[in-house]
Structure formats: structure tokens, C-alpha cells
N, C-alpha and C positions, 0 to 999 in steps of 0.2 A: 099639704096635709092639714087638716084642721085642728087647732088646738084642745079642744072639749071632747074629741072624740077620742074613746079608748081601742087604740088599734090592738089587732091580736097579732102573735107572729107571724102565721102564713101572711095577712096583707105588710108588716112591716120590711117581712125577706123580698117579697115582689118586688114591692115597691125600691126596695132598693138594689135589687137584681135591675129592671126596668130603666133606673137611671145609669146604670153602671154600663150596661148594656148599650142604650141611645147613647151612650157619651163616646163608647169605643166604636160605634158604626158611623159617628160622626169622624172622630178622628181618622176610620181606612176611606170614607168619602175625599175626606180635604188631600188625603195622600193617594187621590185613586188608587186604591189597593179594591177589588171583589173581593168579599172578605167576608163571614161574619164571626160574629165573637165565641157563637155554639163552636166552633171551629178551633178555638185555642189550644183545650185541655186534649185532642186527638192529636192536633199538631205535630205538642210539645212530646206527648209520648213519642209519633213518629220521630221526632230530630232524633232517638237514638237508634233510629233502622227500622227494618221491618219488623211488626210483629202481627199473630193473627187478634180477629174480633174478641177474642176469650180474652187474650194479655193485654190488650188495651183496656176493656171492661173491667177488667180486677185489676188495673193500675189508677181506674177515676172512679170520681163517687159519683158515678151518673149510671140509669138504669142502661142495660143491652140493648131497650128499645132504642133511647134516644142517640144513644152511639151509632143505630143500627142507620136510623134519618138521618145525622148526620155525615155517614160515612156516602151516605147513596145521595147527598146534596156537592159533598167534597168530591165525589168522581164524575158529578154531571161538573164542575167547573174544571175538569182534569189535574187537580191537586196528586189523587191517590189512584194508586194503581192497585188490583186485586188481582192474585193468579192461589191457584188452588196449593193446600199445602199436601203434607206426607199422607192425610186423613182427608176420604174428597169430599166431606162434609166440611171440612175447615178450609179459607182463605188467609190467605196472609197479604196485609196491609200494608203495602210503601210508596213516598212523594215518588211524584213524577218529577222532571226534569223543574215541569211548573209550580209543583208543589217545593221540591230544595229551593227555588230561586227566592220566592214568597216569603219560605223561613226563615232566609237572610234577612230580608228586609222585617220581619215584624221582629226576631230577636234585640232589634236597639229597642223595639217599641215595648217590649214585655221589661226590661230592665228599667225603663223611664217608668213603667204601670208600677213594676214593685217599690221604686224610689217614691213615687205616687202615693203607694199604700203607707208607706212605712207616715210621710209627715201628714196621712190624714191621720192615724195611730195619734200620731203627736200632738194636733191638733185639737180633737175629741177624746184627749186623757186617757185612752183605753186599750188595751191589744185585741183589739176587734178580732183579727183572726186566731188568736190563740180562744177568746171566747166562743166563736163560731166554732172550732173546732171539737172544743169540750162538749158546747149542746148536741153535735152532732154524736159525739159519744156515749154521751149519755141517753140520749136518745134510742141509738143502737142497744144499750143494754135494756133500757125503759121506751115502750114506746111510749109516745102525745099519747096516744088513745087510752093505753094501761094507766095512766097519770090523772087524767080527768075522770076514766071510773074509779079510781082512789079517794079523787075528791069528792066525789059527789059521796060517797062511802062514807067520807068522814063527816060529812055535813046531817046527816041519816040517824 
């Protein structure tokens, strides 16, 4: 990144999504694991059983759509298996055989990610995810967009 340049949030989240991202599809490469990283935050919900599209969604801060891609990317590689529930507009979501074996295996690798996070924390003096998490709170109360018509309000 270049130093003169004033980055705004949206390119400084990417960018750092982006590297976080190539570094974990690196690491399920060197361990041939099929893997991708969008795949995690569904996973982990699944390790605790099945549940439908709706209880996954209101358990991640990801929209339905992208839940919806990656659930229909996780069952072309036979991860997750889909059978209808009590409601036959609703599905319920559970590992296949392929998908529990998988979860063995990246579970060491999510404990080494958070041991990861905690001495980058350490490193760059900051609780980055306790930070990230407030913006996004605040955000939820305020949006970006309410905030910049504020500003520009107050400049007026």
C-alpha cells in the first residue's frame, strides 16, 4: 500500500480481508485440504449439528445471500447435506460424513488461527477485534452513510 495515500475503510477492510484470506487458501493448499476460507463461519456453526438456513444466518454477520453461495459451493464439494425440515419452505443443514472428517482436521487449524490472532493483537498494540467489533456496532446503530450526511451537515 502506499504511503501518501489516504485509504478509507472499505479499501483498508478488503485489503485486509484479501491478505487474511490468500494466507488461509495458502495454508489448506500446502495441507491439500478443498477448502475455502468463505467456508469457515458455516462450518463452525455446523460442528454444533444441524441446523436450518435461517439459524445459521442469525448465528453470522454475513448476509442470506452469501450464506445462501456458499452453502450451494459446500454441497457441490459434498461437505453439507440438505433434507427438508417440519416447514417445506425450510431446509436443514448438516456435514456429511466428508464434511465431520474435514472438521477434524481444520479444528487444530482454527485454534493455531486464534493463537495467530491473539500475538498479532500483541504485536500491533491493539485489540483489533474487540475494535472491529464495536465499529460494527456502532455502525448497526449509525450507519456509514447517516454519518457522512452528518458531516457534510456540519461543514454547511
Amino acid at each position: 500500500m502506499k504511503e501518501n495515500h489516504k485509504y478509507g475503510l472499505g479499501e483498508l477492510l478488503r485489503h485486509l480481508t484479501e491478505l487474511i484470506d490468500r494466507s488461509a487458501e495458502s495454508f489448506y493448499k500446502e495441507h491439500n485440504l478443498r477448502y475455502r476460507p468463505r467456508f469457515t463461519p458455516i462450518m463452525r456453526v455446523l460442528s454444533d449439528g444441524p441446523c436450518s438456513v435461517n439459524d445459521i444466518t442469525a448465528q453470522l454477520a454475513i448476509t442470506q445471500g452469501a450464506v445462501s453461495q456458499s452453502l450451494k459451493l459446500m454441497e457441490k464439494e459434498s461437505l453439507i447435506k440438505r433434507k427438508s425440515g417440519a416447514d417445506s419452505r425450510q431446509y436443514i443443514i448438516s456435514l456429511t460424513k466428508k464434511g465431520q472428517a474435514l472438521l477434524l482436521k481444520l479444528e487444530q487449524h482454527w485454534q493455531a488461527m486464534f493463537a495467530a490472532i491473539e500475538l498479532l493483537e500483541k504485536e500491533i498494540d491493539a485489540p483489533l477485534r474487540m475494535v472491529l467489533d464495536k465499529t460494527i456496532h456502532a455502525l448497526e446503530k449509525k450507519s456509514f452513510s447517516q454519518r457522512v450526511s452528518d458531516s457534510m451537515r456540519e461543514k454547511i
